[in-house]
Phi, psi and omega in degrees: 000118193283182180316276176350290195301319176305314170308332182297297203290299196305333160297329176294301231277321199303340188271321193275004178273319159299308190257286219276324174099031178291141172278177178291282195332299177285015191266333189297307209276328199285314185321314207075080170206138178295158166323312206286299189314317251248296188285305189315316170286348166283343176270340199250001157301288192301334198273326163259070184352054172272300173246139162266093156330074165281130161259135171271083239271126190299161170299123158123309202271146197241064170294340196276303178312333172301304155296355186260347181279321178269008177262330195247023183210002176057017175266153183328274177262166173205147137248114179255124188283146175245090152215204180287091196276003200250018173210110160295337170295295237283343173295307191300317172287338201246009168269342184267346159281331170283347170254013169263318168278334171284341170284328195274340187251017194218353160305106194237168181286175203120308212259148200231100176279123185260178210176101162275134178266003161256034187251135196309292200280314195297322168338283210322328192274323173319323213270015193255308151340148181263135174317111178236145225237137190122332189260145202255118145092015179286148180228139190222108200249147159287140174272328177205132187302117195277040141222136212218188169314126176321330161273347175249346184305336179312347200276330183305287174317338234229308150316314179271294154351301203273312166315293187332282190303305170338319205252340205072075208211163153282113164261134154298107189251162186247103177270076175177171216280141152296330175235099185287196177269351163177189181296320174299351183274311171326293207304301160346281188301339167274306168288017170309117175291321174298321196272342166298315177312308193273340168262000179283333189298350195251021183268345196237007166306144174258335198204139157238158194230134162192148150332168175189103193266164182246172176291328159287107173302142165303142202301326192299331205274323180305322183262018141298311191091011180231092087265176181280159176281171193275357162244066116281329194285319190280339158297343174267346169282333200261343169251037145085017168279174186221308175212224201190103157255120178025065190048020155276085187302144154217179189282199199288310187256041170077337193312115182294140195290328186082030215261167174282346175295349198262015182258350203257354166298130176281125105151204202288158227257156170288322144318286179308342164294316208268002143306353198271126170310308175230149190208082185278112154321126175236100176202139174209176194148116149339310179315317232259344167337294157306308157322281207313322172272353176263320162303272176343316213270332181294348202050070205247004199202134167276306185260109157242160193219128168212188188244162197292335190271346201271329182304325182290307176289336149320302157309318229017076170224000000 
């Protein structure tokens, strides 16, 4: 087949594959030309710029921020929301539907999921999610411990429970305060052989879910009965923390505070976070902003999933 003639064909095949939307297969048979013959000429269409690819980013989707977040923090993924960072419903909702399609197509059997349990947004992704179907042998763990004031402890259970039942999965509850009345109690409380068993479990997670707090607790974590008082709290602002993955405070550039409060937490350990293979952030916000760049700048999170102004602030643009 001389140059010429080949260009001939490879512009038909490129046309009848792009533009009319013909398969490879029917393209072999009208032609008489094999697949393979087939395949090669549609790569070799791209390579001599008879066809140019573009992708056209659906309405709503932020790739390019998404990519400039994950070259300038080094996380796996980033996902970004396009909604109302300043109305707390419409925020909550639409990061928890946007981290509820990344659990149902990225959930695999197997797999054994850690879950902090006083978050608001992560509520939002469960209640946001769908039965997903096909997965085996899932374990769905608290991550810090779900049991707390009696009006609020329903939120803990109720978050874990519900994943669970969604993936057919087991759930693990951790039964004790997340936050004790001191170390010794903690300590107490750890060696509980049930509550040992579900934190020996958290040495063997594949995926973790979590929150991502400012030093001011959130209201779900404060009517728990598992935050700190307010001036321990203003002792960890004054030695420069910003924010909390699973009441482990750290400072601006992620750097763990090392504070002795960290003894009275139940349930995993800060090591054992940064040991989890994947570990998704779920946070937007105005508040949350400095939290949210200081978990990055720590690699406190492999995945974050947020809205486009707090992603823009992040860049600082």
């Amino acid at each position: 087949m001389s140059s010429r003639e080949e260009l001939r064909v490879m512009t038909r095949v490129a046309r009848m594959y792009y533009t009319e939307g013909v398969r490879q297969p029917e393209i072999a048979a009208r032609l008489d030309l094999s697949q393979a013959k087939v395949s090669r000429l549609l790569k070799k269409a791209q390579q001599q710029g008879i066809v140019r690819i573009t992708v056209a980013p659906a309405p709503g989707t932020n790739p390019d921020l998404e990519d400039a977040l994950q070259r300038q923090y080094g996380v796996k993924l980033a996902l970004v929301v396009d909604t109302d960072p300043e109305d707390e419903k419409s925020l909550m909702a639409d990061l928890g539907s946007a981290a509820a399609y990344y659990l149902e197509t990225t959930l695999r059997s197997g797999d054994v999921v850690g879950l902090s349990s006083w978050s608001a947004t992560l509520l939002a992704t469960v209640d946001a999610m769908q039965p997903v179907p096909g997965l085996r042998d899932i374990r769905i763990v608290q991550a810090v411990g779900g049991v707390g004031d009696p009006a609020a402890s329903g939120h803990a259970s109720r978050l874990t429970g519900r994943l669970a039942d969604l993936v057919r999965g087991e759930a693990v509850y951790l039964t004790a305060p997340g936050l004790a009345g001191s170390a010794e109690s903690a300590r107490a409380l750890r060696e509980d052989p049930f509550t040992a068993s579900t934190l020996e479990l958290l040495d063997h997670l594949t995926l973790a879910l979590v929150g991502i707090g400012e030093v001011e607790p959130s209201s779900t974590l404060a009517q728990s009965g598992n935050a700190y008082s307010p001036a321990e709290l203003k002792t960890l602002e004054r030695q420069g923390a910003v924010g909390d993955v699973c009441l482990h405070f750290y400072d601006a550039h992620g750097t763990p505070m090392n504070s002795p409060l960290d003894d009275r937490v139940v349930g995993i350990t800060a090591d054992q976070l940064r040991a989890v293979p994947r570990t998704v952030g779920i946070a937007g916000g105005r508040r949350k902003r400095d939290a949210i760049r200081g978990a990055l700048r720590g690699g406190l999170v492999d995945v974050l999933i947020t809205d486009h102004a707090t992603a823009r602030s992040l860049l600082g643009s």
